[in-house]
N, C-alpha and C positions, 0 to 999 in steps of 0.2 A: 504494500500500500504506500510503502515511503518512495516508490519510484515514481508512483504516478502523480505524481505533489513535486516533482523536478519540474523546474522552467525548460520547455524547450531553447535547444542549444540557437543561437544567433544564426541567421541563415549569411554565409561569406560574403563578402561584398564582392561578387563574379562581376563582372562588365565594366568594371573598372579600367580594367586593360586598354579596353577599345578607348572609350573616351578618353583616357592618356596618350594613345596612339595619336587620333584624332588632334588632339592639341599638339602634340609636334611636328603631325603637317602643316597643319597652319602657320605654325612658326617658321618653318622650312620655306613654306609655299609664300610668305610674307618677303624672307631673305633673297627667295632667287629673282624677287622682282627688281634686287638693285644691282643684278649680276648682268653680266655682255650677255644679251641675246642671239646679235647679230653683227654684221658688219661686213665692209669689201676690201679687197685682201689682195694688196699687188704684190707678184713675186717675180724677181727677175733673175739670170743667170747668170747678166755681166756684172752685177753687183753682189750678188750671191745671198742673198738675203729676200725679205718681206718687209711691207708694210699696208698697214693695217687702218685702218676705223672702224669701231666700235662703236653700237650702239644697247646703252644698258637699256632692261626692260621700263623705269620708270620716266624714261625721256619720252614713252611711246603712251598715247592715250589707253591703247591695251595693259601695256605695263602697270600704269596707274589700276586699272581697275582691277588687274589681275593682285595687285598690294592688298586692296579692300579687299577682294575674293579672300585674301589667308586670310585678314585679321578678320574675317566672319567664320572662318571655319575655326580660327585658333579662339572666339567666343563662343559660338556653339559647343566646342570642345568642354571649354571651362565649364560652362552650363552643365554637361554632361558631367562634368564630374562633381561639380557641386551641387545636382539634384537628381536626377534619373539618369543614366546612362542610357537613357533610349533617344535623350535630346542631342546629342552627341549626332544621332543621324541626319538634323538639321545640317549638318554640313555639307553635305552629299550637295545641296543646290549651289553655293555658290561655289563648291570646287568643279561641282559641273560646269557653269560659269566661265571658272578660270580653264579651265581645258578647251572650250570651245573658243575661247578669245586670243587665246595660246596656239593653237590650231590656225586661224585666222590671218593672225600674226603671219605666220611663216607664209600660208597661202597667197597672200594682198600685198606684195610691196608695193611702198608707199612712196619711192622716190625712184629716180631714174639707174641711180648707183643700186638699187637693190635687182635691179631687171639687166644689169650691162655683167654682160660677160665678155671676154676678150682673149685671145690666145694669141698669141706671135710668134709661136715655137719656144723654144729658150729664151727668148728676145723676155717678153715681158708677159704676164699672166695676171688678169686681174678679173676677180669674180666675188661674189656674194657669198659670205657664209653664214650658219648657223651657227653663234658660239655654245658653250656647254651651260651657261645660265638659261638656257629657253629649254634645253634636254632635261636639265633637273626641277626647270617649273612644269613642266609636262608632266615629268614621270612623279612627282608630288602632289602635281593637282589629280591625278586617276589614283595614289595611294590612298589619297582624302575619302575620296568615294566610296572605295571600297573599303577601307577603313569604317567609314561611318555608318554604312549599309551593315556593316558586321556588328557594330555595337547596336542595332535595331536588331537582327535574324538573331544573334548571339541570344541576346536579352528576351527576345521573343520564345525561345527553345527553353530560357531555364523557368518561368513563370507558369 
């Protein structure tokens, strides 16, 4: 009889994870907005070197809003951790957001140096690249998603 007079044991706080997760995309996904996205990239072979221009993500109206995009995923996040980890999947819309703007980005050049390409053999090379701040805001804004889709299906499974 003295068992059944025990409190049941606290149930863990499971789904926590995610919404931590969650909040480090956003954080991440915030960072790669002030990283080189792009730029055109002269290389020649009588000077034996490159040069370069860069453009970071927050010079670009995209950039800018893919900035907001994190900081609403890295608030949702906190949300989720500081109330239900199911809030946590509110972030899925604006990383969706920033993936599709990110997307865009690369699809749309916006200036003439983003569309010229030029070859002269060894003579001189000059073309448009992708730097690795736009590969890592990509591949954070689709981590975000499913990230936060998971702390929704995750939390949905243990209830």
């Amino acid at each position: 009889m003295a068992d059944s007079l025990k409190p049941a044991p606290a149930p863990p706080r499971a789904g926590r994870g995610y919404a931590l997760s969650v909040v480090l995309a956003g954080a991440l996904l915030a960072f790669c907005a002030v990283l080189p996205w792009a730029g055109v990239e002269a290389r020649s072979a009588v000077i034996g070197g490159a040069i370069s221009s860069d453009v970071r993500g927050i010079d670009d109206a995209a950039g800018l809003w893919t900035l907001a995009a994190g900081l609403a995923v890295l608030a949702a996040g906190v949300a989720g951790l500081l109330s239900r980890p199911r809030v946590a999947a509110l972030a899925a819309l604006p990383a969706v957001l920033a993936a599709v703007l990110l997307v865009r980005f690369a699809a749309a050049p916006r200036q003439i140096g983003d569309r010229l390409s030029l070859d002269l053999g060894g003579l001189l090379s000059v073309q448009p690249v992708i730097r690795i701040g736009w590969y890592a805001a990509l591949a954070t804004a689709v981590a975000a998603v499913v990230l936060s889709v998971l702390a929704l299906t995750r939390r949905a499974h243990r209830s």
